[in-house]
C-alpha positions as CSV (number, residue, x, y, z in Angstrom):
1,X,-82.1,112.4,144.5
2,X,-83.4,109.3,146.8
3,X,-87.2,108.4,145.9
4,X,-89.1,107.5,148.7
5,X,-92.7,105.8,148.5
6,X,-96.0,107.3,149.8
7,X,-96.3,104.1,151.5
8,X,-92.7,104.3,152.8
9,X,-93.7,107.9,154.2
10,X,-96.7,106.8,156.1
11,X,-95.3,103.7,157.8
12,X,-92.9,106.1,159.0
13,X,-95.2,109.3,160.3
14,X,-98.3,107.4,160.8
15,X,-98.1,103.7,161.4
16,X,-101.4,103.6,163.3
17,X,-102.9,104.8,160.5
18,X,-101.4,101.7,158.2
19,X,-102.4,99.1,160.4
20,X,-105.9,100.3,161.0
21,X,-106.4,100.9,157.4
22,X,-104.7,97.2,156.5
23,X,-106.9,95.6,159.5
24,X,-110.1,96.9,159.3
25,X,-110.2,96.9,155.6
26,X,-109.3,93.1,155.7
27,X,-111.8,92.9,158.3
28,X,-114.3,94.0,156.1
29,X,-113.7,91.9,153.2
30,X,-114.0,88.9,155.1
31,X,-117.1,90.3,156.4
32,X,-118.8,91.1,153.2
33,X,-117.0,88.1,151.1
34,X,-119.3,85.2,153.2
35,X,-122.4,87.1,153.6
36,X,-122.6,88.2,149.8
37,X,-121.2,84.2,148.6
38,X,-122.2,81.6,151.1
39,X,-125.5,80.3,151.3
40,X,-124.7,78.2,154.6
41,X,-121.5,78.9,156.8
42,X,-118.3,76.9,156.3
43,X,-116.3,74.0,158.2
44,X,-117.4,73.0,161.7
45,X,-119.7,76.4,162.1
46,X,-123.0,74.9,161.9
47,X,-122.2,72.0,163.8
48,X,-120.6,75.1,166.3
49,X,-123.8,76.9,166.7
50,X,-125.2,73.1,167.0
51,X,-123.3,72.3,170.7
52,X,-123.4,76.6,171.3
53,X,-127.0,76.4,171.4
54,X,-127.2,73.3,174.3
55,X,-125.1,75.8,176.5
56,X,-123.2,72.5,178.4
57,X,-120.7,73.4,180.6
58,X,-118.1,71.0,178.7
59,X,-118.7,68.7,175.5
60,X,-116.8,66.3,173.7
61,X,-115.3,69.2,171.1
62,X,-113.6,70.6,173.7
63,X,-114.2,73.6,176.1
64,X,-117.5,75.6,176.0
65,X,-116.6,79.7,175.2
66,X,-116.2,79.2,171.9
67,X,-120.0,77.5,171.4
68,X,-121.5,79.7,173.6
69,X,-120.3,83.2,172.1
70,X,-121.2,81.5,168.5
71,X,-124.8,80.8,169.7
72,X,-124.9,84.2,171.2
73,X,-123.6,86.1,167.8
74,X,-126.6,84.1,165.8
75,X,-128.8,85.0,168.1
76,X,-128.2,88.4,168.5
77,X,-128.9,89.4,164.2
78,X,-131.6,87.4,164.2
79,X,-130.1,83.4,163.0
80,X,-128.3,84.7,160.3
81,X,-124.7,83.2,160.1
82,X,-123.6,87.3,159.5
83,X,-123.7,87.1,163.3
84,X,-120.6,84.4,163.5
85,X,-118.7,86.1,160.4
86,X,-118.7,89.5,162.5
87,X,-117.6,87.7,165.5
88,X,-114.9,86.1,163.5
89,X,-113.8,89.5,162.5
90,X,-114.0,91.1,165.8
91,X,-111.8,88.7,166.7
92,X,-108.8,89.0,163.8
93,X,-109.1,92.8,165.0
94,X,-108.5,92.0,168.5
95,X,-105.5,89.5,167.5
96,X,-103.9,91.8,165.5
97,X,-104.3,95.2,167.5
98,X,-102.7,92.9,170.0
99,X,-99.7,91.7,168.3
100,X,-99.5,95.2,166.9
101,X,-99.9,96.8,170.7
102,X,-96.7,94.3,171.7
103,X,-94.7,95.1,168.7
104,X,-94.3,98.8,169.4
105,X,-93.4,98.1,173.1
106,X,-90.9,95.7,171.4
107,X,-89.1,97.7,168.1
108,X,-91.4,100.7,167.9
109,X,-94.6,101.7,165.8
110,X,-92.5,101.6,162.8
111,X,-91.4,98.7,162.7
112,X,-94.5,97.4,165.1
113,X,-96.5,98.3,161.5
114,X,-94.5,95.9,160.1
115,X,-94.7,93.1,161.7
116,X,-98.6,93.0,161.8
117,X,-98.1,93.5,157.7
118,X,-96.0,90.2,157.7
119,X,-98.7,89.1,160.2
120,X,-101.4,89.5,157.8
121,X,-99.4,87.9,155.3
122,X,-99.9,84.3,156.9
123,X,-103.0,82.5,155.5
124,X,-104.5,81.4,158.6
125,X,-105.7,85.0,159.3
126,X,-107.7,85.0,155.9
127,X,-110.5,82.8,155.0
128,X,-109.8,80.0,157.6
129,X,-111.3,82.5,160.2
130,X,-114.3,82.5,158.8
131,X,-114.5,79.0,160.7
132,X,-115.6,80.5,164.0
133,X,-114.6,78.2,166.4
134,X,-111.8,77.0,169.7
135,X,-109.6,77.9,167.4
136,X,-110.1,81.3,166.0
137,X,-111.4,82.3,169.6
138,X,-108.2,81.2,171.0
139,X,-106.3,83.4,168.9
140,X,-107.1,87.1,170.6
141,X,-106.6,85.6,173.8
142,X,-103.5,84.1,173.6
143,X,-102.1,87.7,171.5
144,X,-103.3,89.0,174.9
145,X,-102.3,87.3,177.2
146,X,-98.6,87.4,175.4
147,X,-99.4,91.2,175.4
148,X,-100.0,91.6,179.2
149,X,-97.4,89.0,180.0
150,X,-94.8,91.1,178.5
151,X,-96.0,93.9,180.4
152,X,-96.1,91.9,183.7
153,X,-92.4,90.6,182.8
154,X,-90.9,92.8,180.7
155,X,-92.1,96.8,182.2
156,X,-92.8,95.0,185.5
157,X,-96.3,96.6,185.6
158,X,-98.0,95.0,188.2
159,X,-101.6,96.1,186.9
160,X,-101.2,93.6,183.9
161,X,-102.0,90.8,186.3
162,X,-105.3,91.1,186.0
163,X,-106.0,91.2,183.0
164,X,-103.6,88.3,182.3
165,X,-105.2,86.0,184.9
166,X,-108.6,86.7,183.2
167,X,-107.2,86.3,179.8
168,X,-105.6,82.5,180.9
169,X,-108.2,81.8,182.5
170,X,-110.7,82.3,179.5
171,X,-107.9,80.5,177.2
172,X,-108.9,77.5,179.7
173,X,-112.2,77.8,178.5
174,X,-111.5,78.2,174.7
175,X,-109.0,75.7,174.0
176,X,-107.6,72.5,175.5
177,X,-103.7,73.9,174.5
178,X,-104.7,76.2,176.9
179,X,-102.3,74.4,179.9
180,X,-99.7,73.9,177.7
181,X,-99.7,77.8,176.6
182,X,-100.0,78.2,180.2
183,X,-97.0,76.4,181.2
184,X,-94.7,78.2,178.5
185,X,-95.7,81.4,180.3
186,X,-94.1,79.7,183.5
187,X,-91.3,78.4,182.1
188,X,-89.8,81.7,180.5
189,X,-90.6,83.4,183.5
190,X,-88.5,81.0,186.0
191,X,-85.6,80.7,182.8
192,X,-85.5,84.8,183.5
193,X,-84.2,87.0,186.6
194,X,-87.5,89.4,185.3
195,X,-90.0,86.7,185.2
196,X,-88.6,85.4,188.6
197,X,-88.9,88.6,190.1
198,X,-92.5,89.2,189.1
199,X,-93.5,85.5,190.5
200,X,-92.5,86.4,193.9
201,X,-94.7,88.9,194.6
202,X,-98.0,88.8,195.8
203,X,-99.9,89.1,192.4
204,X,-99.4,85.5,191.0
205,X,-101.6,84.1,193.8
206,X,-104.6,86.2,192.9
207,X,-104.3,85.5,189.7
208,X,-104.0,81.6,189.9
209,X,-107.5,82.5,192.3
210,X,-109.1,84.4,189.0
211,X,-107.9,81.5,186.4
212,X,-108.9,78.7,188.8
213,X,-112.2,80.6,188.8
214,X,-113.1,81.0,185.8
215,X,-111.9,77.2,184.5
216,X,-112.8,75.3,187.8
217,X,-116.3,74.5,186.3
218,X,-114.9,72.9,183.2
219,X,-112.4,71.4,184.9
220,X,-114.9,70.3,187.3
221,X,-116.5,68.6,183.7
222,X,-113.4,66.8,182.8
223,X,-113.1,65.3,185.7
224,X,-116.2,63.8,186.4
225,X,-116.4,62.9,182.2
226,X,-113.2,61.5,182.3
227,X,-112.4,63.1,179.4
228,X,-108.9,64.5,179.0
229,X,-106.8,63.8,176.0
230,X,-105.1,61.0,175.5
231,X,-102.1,59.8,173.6
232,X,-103.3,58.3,170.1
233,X,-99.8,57.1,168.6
234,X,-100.3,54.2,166.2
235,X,-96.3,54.3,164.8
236,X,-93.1,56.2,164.1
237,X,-93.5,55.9,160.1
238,X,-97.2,57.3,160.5
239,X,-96.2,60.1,163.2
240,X,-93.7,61.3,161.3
241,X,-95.5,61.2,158.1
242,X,-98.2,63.1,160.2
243,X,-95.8,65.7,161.3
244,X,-94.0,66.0,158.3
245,X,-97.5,67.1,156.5
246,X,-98.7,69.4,159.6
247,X,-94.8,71.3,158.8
248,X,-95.7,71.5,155.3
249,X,-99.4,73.0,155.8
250,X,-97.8,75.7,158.8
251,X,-94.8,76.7,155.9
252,X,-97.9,76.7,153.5
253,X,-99.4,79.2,155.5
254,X,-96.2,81.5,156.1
255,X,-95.4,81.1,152.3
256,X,-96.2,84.7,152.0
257,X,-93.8,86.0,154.5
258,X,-91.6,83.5,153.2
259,X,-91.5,85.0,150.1
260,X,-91.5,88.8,151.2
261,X,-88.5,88.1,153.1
262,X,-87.1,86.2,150.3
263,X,-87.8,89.3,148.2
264,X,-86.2,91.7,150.7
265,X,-82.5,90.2,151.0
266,X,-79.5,91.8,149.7
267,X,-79.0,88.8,147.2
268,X,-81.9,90.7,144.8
269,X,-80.6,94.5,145.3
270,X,-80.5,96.4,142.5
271,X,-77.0,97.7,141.6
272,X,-77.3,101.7,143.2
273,X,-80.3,101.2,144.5
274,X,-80.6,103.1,147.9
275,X,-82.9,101.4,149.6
276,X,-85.2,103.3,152.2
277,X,-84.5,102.3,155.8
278,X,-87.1,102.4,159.0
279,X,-85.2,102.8,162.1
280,X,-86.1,101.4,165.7
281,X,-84.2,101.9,169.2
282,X,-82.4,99.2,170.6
283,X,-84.4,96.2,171.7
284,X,-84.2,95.0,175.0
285,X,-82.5,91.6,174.8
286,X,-85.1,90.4,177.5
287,X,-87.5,91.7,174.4
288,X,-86.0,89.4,171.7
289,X,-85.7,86.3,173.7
290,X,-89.6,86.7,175.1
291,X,-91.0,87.3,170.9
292,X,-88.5,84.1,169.7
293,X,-89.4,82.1,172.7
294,X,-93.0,82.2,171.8
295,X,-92.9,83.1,167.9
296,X,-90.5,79.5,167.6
297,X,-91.6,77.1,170.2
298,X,-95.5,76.9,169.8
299,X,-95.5,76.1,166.0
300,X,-92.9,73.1,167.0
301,X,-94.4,72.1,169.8
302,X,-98.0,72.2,168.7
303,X,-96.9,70.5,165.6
304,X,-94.8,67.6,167.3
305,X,-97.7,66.6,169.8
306,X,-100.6,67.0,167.4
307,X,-100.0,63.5,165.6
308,X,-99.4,62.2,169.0
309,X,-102.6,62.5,170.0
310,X,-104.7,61.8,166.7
311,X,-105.2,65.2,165.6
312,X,-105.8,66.1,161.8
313,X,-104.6,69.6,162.5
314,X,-102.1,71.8,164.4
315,X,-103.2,71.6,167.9
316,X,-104.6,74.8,169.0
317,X,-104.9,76.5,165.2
318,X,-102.4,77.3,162.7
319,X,-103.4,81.2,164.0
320,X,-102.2,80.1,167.2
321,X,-99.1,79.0,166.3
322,X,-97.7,81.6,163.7
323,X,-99.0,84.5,165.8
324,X,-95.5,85.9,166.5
325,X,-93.1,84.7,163.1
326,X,-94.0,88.6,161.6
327,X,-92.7,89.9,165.1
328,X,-89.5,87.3,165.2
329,X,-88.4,88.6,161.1
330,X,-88.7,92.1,162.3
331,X,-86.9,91.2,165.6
332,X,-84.1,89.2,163.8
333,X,-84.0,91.9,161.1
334,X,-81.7,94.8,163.0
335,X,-82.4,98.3,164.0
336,X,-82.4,99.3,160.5
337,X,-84.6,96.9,158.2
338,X,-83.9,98.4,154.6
339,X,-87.2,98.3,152.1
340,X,-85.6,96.7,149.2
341,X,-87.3,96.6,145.6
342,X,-90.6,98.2,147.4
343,X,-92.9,97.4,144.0
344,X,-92.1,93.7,144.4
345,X,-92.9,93.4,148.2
346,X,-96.1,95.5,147.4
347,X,-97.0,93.4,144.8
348,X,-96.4,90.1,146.8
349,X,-97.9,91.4,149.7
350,X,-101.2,92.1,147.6
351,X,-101.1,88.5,146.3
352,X,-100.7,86.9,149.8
353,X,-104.4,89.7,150.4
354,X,-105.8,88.4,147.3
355,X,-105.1,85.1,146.5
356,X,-107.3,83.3,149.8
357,X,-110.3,85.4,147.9
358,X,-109.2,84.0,144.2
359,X,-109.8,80.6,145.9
360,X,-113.6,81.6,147.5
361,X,-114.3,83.2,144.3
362,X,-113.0,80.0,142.3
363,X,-114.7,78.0,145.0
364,X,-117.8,79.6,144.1
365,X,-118.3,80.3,140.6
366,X,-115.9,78.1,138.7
367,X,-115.8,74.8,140.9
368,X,-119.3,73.5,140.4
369,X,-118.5,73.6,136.7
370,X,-115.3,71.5,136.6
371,X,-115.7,69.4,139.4
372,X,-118.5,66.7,140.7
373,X,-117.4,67.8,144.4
374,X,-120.0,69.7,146.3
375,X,-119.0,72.6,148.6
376,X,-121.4,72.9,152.1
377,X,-122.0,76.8,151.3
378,X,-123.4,76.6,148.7
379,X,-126.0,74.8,150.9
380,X,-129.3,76.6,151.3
381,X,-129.5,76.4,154.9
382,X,-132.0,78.5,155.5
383,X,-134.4,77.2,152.5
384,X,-133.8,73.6,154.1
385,X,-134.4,74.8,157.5
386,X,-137.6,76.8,156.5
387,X,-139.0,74.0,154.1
388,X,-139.0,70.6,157.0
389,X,-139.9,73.1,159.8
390,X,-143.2,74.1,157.9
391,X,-144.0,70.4,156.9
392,X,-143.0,68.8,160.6
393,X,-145.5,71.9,162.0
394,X,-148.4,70.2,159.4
395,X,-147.6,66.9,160.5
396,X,-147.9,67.2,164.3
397,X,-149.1,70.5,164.9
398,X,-145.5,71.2,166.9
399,X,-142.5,73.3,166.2
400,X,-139.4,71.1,165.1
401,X,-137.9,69.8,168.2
402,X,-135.1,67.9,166.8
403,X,-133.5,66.5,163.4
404,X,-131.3,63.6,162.7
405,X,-129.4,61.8,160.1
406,X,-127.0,63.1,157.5
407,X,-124.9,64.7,160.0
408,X,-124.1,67.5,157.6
409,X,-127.7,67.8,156.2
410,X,-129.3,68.0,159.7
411,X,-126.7,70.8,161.3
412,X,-127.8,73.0,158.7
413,X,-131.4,72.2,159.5
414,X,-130.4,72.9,162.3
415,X,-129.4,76.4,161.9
416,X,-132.0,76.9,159.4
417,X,-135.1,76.5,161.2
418,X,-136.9,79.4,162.9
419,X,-137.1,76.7,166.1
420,X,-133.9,75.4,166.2
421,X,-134.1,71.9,166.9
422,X,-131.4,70.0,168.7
423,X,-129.4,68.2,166.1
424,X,-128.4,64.5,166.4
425,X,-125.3,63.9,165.6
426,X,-124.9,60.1,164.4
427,X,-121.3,60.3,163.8
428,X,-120.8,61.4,167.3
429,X,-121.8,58.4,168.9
430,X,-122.6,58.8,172.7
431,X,-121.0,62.5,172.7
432,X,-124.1,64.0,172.7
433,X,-125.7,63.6,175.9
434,X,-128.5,65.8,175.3
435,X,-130.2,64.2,172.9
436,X,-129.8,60.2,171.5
437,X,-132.3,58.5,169.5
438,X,-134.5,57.1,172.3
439,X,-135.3,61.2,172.7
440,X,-136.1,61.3,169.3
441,X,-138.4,57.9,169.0
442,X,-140.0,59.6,172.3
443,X,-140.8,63.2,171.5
444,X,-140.3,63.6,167.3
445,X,-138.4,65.0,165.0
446,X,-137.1,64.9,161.5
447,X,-135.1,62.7,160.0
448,X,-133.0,63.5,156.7
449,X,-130.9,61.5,154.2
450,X,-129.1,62.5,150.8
451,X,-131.9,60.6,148.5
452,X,-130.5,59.4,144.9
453,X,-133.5,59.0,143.2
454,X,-137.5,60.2,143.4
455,X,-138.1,57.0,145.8
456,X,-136.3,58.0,148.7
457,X,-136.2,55.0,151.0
458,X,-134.4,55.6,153.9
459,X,-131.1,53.8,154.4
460,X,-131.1,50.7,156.4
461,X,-129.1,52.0,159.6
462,X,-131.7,55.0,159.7
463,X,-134.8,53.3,159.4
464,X,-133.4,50.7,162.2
465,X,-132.5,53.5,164.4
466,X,-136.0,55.4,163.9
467,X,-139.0,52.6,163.7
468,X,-141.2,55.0,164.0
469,X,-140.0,57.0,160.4
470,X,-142.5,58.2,157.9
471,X,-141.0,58.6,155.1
472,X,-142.1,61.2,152.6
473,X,-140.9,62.1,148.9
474,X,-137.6,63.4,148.7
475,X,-137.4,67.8,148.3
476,X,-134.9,68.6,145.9
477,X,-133.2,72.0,146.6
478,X,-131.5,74.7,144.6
479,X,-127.8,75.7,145.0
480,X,-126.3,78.7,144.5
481,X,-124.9,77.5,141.4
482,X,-125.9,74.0,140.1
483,X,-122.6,73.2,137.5
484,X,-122.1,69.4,137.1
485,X,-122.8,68.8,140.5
486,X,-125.4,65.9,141.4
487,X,-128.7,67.2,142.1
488,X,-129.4,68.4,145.9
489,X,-132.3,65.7,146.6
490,X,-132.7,65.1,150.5
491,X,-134.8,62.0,151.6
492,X,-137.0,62.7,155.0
493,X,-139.6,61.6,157.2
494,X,-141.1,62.7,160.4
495,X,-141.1,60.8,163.7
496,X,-144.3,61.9,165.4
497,X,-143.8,62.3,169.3
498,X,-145.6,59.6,171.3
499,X,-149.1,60.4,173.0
500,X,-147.7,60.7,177.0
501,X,-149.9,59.8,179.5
């Protein structure tokens, strides 16, 4: 008598009800895991909400959406960073009901279920989200737009143009892969008689109107900034040492699909076993050639041209890239994809869930005690922020208007204080129009430094940069956990705005 799973069983009968219940519960965890652990957000976030907050039209980090719905999200709960986790999550959600949408129009809801599993599998969808930013914004709109595209190519539904044009068009202002992205839309459609067939109607126009609307203003910005990327190669043993580790991080990444697909080949079948099977219908060969075009060529691509132009990361996000490889397995598996040795896929599947919160948790609690390195959240943004906003108020009688420095220190200033003051970023020299240090020498702010004793002299570049500086006795500040890292001692002083006339 054949044994078939529970799980097995649902995938089969009720595959929306898999993937909501994998989704949103993942969701959730990687809601509650950075509000519960982090005492100041992670990466680039407060430096983020630092550009978000000057609403500019373009910056020097790239294009503006991505700032401006992270201001919006801290805003909206008050300036807590819970705002910018939740956003985050809203959009993993949106990626994956996405992919998952696309899937079933592609092998079915059966097999649709498990190609978001696979999905899930891929690191970059875990704690590297948290990192609200061009790239995790990027992500639900590209699975969209490749969602409607299909639909525009594919079921030749002319009422996806819409929302595709508004969907490239808000790519334009997330990320600068956005033209390139663009142009591999264009290309498969010319390579196919479909594709060809849906450019010569009518509907392409309007929707090159709607996308030229809704990036003309930042495109407006780089052309009067002058700043569009350009090649950084420096020579063919560094670029392809560059690639070669940007390969290694995106199979790093995948490892978990990697290894459930490993797990699932003939070569470890049981003698007797009879493996369940979950059936699709035929796949439209139009189908398979759309989900391998863009499941293989962006990782490549992205990859290739990322050294190129000086990048320390996959152009566009690791999210971006691997967004399709759990669609092209399924694809490439065949109308019957047998689930072989189900307690071993199970059990790696949970690992690839569970490992990306072993390394918060070790991040957290065991880190501080075996190594000197300090982690930014475990930060106490909020104490910081609280602490020099109260002081500058005695000092000058004025809320906090800006804060310079330790670019690390000051972003979470920053983000701490109940004013939010504009943040000076010294290691983004001249990329930060809104505010240099003539502004600050003119109308105030705070200036903070990492202090290594109870003295807390300023260094030499500050105090050259800031005449003006007071400097007070250095606040030390507690961690989360303290371990056997150096004490948290930051060196300040206030820079009182001059008397105008």
């Amino acid at each position: 008598m054949r044994f078939t799973s529970l799980i097995v069983e649902l995938v089969r009968a009720k595959p929306r009800w898999i993937f909501w219940s994998a989704v949103l519960a993942l969701a959730l965890l990687w809601l509650v895991v950075p509000t519960a652990l982090y005492l100041s957000p992670p990466g680039d976030v407060p430096t983020v909400l630092a550009f978000g907050h000057e609403y500019q039209v373009g910056t020097a980090l790239g294009p503006p959406l991505s700032f401006w719905l992270a201001d919006l999200a801290f805003r909206l709960v008050g300036g807590y960073a819970f705002g910018v986790y939740l956003l985050a999550q809203i959009c993993f959600v949106v990626t994956m009901g996405a992919v998952f949408a696309l899937a079933r129009a592609v092998v079915g809801p059966q097999q649709g279920v498990l190609a978001v599993l696979l999905t899930l599998a891929i690191a970059a969808f875990s704690y590297p989200g948290l990192e609200f930013g061009p790239d995790v914004l990027a992500r639900p709109l590209w699975a969209l737009t490749l969602l409607h595209a299909w639909r525009v190519i594919g079921e030749r539904q002319r009422g996806a143009w819409f929302a595709l044009s508004i969907e490239v068009g808000l790519l334009f202002l997330t990320t600068a892969m956005a033209p390139v992205l663009l142009a591999l839309l264009v290309i498969f459609a010319l390579a196919t008689s479909r594709g060809r067939a849906a450019l010569r109607s009518i509907d392409p126009l309007f929707g090159a109107l709607v996308i030229a609307v809704i990036a003309l203003p930042y495109m407006i910005w780089l052309a009067r900034n002058g700043a569009l990327p350009h090649p950084a190669l420096t020579s063919l043993e560094a670029y392809a040492r560059h690639t070669g580790a940007l390969f290694g991080a995106l199979l790093l990444s995948a490892l978990g699909v990697v290894a459930l697909i490993v797990a699932n080949t003939r070569m470890f079948e049981r003698k007797g076993e009879d493996a369940p099977a979950i059936f699709r219908p035929p796949v439209d060969p139009l189908a398979r050639q759309f989900v391998v075009f863009f499941g293989a060529l962006p990782p490549l691509l992205f990859t290739l041209a990322s050294p190129a132009f000086g990048l320390d990361h996959v152009a566009g996000g690791e999210g971006v890239a691997l967004l399709l490889i759990g669609l092209v397995a399924v694809v490439m598996g065949g109308d019957l994809i047998y689930l072989r040795r189900q307690q071993v896929l199970r059990t790696i599947w949970l690992l690839a869930m569970a490992v990306p919160v072993i390394v918060i948790l070790a991040a957290v609690f065991v880190q501080p005690w075996t190594d000197a390195a300090e982690t930014q959240t475990s930060l106490p943004a909020r104490a910081m922020g609280k602490f020099f906003a109260d002081n500058y108020r005695l000092r000058t009688n004025r809320p906090l208007p800006a804060v310079a420095g330790d670019p690390q220190i000051a972003a979470l200033i920053g983000l701490g204080a109940p004013s939010r003051p504009q943040v000076l970023f010294s290691n983004l020299n001249g990329k930060t129009p809104w505010i240099d240090a003539a502004t600050v020498n003119m109308g105030g702010g705070l200036i903070v430094w990492r202090a290594h004793d109870t003295v807390g002299a300023p260094p030499e570049a500050i105090a050259k940069m800031f005449p003006g500086l007071v400097a007070e006795v250095p606040r030390a500040f507690d961690r989360l956990i303290e371990g056997r890292v150096e004490a948290l001692r930051i060196g300040w002083g206030v820079v009182r705005p001059r008397a105008t006339k």
